[in-house]
C-alpha positions in Angstrom: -11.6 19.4 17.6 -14.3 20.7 15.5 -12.3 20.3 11.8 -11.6 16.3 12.8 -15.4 15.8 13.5 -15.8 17.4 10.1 -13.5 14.9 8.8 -16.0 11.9 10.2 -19.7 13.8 9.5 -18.2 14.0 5.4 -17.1 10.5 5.4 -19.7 8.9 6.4 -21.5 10.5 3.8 -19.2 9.4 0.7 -20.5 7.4 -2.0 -20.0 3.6 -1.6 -20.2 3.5 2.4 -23.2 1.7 3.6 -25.8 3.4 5.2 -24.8 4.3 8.7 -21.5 2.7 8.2 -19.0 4.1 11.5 -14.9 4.2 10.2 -13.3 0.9 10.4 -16.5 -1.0 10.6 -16.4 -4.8 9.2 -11.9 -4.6 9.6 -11.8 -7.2 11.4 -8.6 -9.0 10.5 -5.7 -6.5 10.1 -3.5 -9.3 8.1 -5.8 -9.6 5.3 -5.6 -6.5 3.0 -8.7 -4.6 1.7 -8.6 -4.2 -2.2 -8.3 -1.3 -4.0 -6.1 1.8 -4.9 -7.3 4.9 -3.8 -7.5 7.3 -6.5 -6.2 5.2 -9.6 -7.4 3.9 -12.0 -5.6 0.6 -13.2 -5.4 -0.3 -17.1 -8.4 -3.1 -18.1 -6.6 -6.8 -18.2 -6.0 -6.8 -21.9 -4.4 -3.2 -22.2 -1.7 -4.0 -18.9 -1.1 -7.5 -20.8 0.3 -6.0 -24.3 2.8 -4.0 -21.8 4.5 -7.0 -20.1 5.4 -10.4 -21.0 6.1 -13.4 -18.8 8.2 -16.8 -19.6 11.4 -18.6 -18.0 11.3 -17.2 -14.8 11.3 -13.5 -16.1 9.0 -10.9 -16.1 9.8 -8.3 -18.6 7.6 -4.7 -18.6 7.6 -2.1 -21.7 9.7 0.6 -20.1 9.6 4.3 -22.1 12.7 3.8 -22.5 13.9 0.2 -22.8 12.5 -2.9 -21.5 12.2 -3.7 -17.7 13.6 -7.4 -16.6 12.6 -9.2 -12.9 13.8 -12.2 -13.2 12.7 -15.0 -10.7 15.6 -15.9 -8.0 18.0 -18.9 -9.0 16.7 -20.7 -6.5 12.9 -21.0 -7.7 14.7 -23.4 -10.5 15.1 -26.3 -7.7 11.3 -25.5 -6.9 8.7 -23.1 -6.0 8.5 -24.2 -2.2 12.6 -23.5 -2.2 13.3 -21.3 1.3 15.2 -18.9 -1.0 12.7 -18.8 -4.1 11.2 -15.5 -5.4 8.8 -15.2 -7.8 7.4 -11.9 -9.9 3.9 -11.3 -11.0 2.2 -8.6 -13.0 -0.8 -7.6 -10.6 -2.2 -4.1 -12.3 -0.6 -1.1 -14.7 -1.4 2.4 -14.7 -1.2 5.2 -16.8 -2.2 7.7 -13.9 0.9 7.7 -12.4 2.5 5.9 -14.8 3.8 2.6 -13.1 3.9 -0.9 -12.6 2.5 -2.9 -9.7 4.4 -6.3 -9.4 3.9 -9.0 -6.6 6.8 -10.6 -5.4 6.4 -14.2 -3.8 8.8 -15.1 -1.0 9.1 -19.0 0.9 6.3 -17.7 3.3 4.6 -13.9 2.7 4.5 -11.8 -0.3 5.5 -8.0 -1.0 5.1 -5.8 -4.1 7.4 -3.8 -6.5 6.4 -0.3 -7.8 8.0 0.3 -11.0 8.0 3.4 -12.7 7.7 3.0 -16.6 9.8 6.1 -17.3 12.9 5.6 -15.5 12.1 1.9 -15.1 13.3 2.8 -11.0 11.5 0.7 -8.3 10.1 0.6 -4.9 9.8 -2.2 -2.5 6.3 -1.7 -0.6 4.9 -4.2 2.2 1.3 -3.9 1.2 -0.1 -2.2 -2.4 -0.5 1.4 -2.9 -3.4 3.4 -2.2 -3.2 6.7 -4.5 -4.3 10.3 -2.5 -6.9 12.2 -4.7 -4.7 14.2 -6.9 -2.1 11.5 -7.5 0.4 13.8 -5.4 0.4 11.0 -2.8 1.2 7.3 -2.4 0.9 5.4 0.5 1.7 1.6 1.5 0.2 0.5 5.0 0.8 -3.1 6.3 -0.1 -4.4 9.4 2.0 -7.7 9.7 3.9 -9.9 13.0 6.1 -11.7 10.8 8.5 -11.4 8.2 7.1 -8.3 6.4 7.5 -4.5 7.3 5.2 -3.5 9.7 4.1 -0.2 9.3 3.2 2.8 7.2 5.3 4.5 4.3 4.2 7.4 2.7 5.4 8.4 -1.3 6.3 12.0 -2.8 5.0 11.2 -6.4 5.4 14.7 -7.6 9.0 14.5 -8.0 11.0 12.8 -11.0 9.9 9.7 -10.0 9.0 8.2 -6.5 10.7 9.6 -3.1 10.3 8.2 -0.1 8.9 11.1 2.5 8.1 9.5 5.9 8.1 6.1 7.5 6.7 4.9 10.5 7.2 1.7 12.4 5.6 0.5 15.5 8.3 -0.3 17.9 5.5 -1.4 21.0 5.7 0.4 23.7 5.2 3.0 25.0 3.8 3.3 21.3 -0.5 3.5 21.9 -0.6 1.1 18.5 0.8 -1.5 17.1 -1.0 -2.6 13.9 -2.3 -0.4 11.2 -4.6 -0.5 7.9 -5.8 1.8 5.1 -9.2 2.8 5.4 -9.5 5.9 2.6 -8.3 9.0 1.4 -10.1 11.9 3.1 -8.2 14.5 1.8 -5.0 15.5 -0.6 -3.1 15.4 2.9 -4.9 13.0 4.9 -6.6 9.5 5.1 -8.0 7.8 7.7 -6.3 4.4 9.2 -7.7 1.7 11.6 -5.7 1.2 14.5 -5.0 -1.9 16.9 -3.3 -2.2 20.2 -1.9 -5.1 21.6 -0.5 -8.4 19.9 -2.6 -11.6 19.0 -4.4 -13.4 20.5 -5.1 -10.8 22.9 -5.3 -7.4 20.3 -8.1 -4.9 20.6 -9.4 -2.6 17.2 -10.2 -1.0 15.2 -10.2 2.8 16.1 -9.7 5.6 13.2 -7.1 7.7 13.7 -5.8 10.0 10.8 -2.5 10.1 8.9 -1.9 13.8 7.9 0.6 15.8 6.9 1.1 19.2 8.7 3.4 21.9 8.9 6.2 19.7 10.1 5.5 16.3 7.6 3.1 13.7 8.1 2.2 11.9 11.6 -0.6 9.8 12.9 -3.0 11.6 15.3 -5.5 9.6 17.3 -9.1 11.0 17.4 -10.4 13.0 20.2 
């Protein structure tokens, strides 16, 4: 399609690509997340520290409203390598949507919270959110073959508050993929993913396919 090889010729020509730089060059481990948040822009350290406070196994954030408790499980008290413990951390704040990012530790992989400072509502996501261009837009992709989701979620942040507007989870097959990671925003309504097939040890990726939304809500379309 000529409009998807438009997509590629302008990314390869974004700002902070290398030079000659193909999509989904250097992922080579879908497990290990890539940093970043798309589009926003997290507080500085000292600005997100004078919003939240942390002591006896409880997080507290400064809600609009009033203030937002996570307390650690009961369990962390008989130790932090209890099977049952889970832990909260303050990982980034933003104004831009206006929301918390916490990290929650579990016996054996880790998740994160989004908490909205308004309504002090939140969000369990499998991987950290990556913001669409015009903050319209959050997504959560995590590529994982144990005890987290596995799979992409896709946000509605333009609503009071954050709605949940697609979800997709690799089942195997007949499925063509079965892992998936963020690669960037290419669009309001569109960002590019790497793909794998298979399962370790015998998995094959990355390829770039797109996640876009169309006149029927978002899917995941392979490239010609």
């Amino acid at each position: 399609m000529p409009a998807m090889r438009s997509v590629l010729a302008a990314l390869l020509l974004l700002p902070g690509l290398a030079v000659a730089a193909m999509p989904c060059e250097g992922e080579g481990d879908p497990f290990v997340a890539a940093p970043g948040f798309g589009a926003a822009t997290p507080l500085p350290t000292p600005a997100a520290l004078a919003l939240a406070r942390q002591g006896d196994g409880v997080l507290v954030l400064q809600g609009d409203r009033e203030p937002i408790r996570l307390a650690d499980s009961a369990a962390c008290a008989r130790g932090l390598d209890d099977p049952d413990c889970v832990t909260h951390r303050l990982v980034a704040v933003f104004d831009a949507p206006r929301g918390y990012l916490v990290q929650r530790q579990h016996y054996e992989h880790a998740d994160f919270l989004w908490v909205d400072r308004a309504h002090g509502a939140m969000e369990s996501l499998a991987d950290q959110p990556r913001f669409s261009p015009e903050l319209r837009w959050m997504i959560s992709v995590s590529a994982s073959d144990y005890m987290a989701l596995n799979g992409i979620e896709v946000f509605d942040l333009s609503r009071d508050g954050l709605v949940r507007a697609w979800q997709h989870l690799p089942r195997g097959a007949p499925e063509r993929f079965t892992f998936f990671t963020f690669w960037r925003w290419t669009g309001e309504e569109e960002a590019m993913l790497c793909a794998w097939r298979g399962a370790p040890p015998a998995m094959t990726g990355p390829e770039p396919v797109m996640l876009r939304r169309g006149e029927f809500g978002w899917r995941v379309e392979p490239l010609p």
